[in-house]
N, C-alpha and C positions, 0 to 999 in steps of 0.2 A: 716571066713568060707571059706574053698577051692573052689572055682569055678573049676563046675562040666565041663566045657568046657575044653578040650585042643585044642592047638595052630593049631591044622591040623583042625580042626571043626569050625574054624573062618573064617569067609569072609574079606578081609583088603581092606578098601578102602579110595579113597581122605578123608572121612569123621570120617574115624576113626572105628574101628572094629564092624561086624554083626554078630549074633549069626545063626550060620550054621541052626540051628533049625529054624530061624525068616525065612527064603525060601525053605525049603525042603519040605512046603506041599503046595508050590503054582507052578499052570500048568505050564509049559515049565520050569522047574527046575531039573540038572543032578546031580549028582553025576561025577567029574572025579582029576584025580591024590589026589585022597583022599581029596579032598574039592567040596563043592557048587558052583556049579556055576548056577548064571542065565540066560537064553537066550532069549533074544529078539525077542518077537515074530513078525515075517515078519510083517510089516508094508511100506505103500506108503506113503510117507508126502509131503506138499508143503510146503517150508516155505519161505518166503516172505521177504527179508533185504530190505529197504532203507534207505540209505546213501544221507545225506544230505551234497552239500560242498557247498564251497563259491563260490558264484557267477552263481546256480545252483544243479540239481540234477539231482542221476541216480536213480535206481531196480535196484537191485540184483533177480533174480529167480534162488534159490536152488532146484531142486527134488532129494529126496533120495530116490532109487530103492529099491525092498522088500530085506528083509534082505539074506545075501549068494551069492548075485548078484555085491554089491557092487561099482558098478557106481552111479557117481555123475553128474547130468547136471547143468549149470551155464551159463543163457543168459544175458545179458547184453542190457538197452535200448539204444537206441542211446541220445548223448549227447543232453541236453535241458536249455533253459534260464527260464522257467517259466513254469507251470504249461502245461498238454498235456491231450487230449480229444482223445481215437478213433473215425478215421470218422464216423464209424456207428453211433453215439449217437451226434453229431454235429446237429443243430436245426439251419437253416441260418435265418437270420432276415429279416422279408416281410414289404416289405414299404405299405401301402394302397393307392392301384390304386388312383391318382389324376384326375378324368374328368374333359375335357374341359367344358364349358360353364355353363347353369345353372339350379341347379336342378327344377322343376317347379312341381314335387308332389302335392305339398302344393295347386297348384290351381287345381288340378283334384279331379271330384267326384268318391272314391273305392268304388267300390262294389263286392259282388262273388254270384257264384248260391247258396253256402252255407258253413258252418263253423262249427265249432267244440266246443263244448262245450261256453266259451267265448270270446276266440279268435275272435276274429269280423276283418270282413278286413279294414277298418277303422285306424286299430293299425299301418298298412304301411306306414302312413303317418305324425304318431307322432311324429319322429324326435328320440323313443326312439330303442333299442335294445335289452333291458334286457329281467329276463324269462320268465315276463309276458304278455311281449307287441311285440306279432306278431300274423298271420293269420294263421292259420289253417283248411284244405280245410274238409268238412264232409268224416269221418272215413269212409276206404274201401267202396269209391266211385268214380274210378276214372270214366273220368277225373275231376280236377276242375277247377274252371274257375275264374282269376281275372280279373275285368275289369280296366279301368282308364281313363275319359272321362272327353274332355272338351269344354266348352262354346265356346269356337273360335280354329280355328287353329294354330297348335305349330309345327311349323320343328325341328324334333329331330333327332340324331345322336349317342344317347346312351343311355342303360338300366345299372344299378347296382340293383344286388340283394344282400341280404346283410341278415344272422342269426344270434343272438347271437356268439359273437365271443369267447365266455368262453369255456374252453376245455371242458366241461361238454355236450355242445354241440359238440357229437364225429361227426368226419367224416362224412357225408354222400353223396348219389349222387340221385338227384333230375333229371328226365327227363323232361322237359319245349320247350314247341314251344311259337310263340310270332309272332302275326296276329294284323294287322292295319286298322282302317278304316278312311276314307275321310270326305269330307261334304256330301259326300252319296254315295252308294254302300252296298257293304258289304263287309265284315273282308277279307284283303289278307293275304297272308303268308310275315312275312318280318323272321322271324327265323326259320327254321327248328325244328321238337324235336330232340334233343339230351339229350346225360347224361349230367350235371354239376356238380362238386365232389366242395363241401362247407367244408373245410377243417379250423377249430379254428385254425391251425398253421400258416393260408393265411387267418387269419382276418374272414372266413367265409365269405368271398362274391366270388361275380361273377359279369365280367365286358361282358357287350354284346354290341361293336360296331358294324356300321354297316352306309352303306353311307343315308346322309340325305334325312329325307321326311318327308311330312310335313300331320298330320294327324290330326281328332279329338276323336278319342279313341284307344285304346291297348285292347287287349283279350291275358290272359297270361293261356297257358293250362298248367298243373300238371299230368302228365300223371305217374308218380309213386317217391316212394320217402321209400329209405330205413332208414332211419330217424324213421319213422312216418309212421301211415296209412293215412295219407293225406296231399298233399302239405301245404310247410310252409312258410311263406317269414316273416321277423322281418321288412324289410324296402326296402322299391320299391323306385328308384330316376329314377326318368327320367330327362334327361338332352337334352337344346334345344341347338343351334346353337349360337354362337359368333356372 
């Protein structure tokens, strides 16, 4: 049977011949010097080489400009022995503050004016951190108040606070002041309020030194906390003097 095609109505390529008819009814399709042709419709591409050699690696970054433009750009990384991180996504490793002396929690009585659901203040003294086991001050009710009292006098020289440190627990920044009392009187200021940002990337605590003195109770106020509606602490250590 003759094929109905002649030689001018064939498209010839690396792959071997295309029937002029098989592109003539698809968009951006001419006609010229008596054959089909097709045209590439304007397109931005990125494409992406990496070339592995010995002893290291580079990228290649090709972009091919829209079509009719015909510029080629090719950046090149700089030479590298192992694997390469942008700084922005760099995560540096946080050692957890080591206090001196020794934590003495364990002998103080927690209490607070109030709490949340089951959070009880109590749990700052477990020794634990996880989801379950911290304080929680009564929802949108600032301030709140923790206390930590004890039977005799203790010279102290540093406060850690401390949240769950799982990134689940994101970021937040708690405002806390920290008032001391004697074998009588009443509460002084030994902290100011300020923000403190409890950040999972830094372990979630917060170190508060401060020069020694020697007290028998702590008043920790909670004065807001973007966390929560109400201050939270997973673990209070008080630490005394060497």
């Amino acid at each position: 049977m003759k094929n109905s095609l002649s030689n001018s109505e064939t498209i010839k390529s690396a792959t071997g011949a295309v029937p002029a008819s098989a592109t003539s009814n698809f968009p951006g399709t001419r006609k010229s010097a008596g054959r089909s042709v097709v045209e590439i419709i304007p397109l931005c591409l990125s494409v992406i080489l990496c070339t592995l050699l010995w002893g290291g690696a580079f990228y290649k970054y090709i972009t091919l400009s829209p079509a009719g433009n015909g510029s080629i750009s090719i950046v090149e990384s700089p030479e590298q022995e192992g694997p390469m991180q942008h700084p922005d996504f760099v995560v540096e490793d946080y050692e957890p503050v080591i206090v001196s002396g020794t934590n003495i929690t364990e002998e103080a009585k927690i209490e607070a004016d109030a709490f949340n659901d089951v959070y009880t203040p109590r749990k700052v003294k477990d020794g634990k951190v996880d989801a379950q086991s911290y304080w929680e001050g009564a929802a949108d009710n600032y301030p709140n108040y923790l206390y930590a009292s004890f039977k005799e006098e203790k010279t102290i020289h540093a406060i850690k606070l401390l949240l769950n440190p799982i990134p689940a627990w994101s970021t937040r920044l708690q405002n806390i002041s920290v008032e001391y009392k004697g074998a009588s009187g009443d509460y002084k200021e030994l902290i100011a309020a300020a923000d403190y940002e409890f950040d999972p990337a830094r372990n979630n605590e917060v170190v508060l030194e401060f020069d020694p003195v020697t007290i028998t109770s702590l008043r920790l106020t909670f004065n807001s906390n973007t966390g929560a509606t109400g201050g939270q602490l997973a673990e209070l250590e008080i630490y005394d003097v060497d």
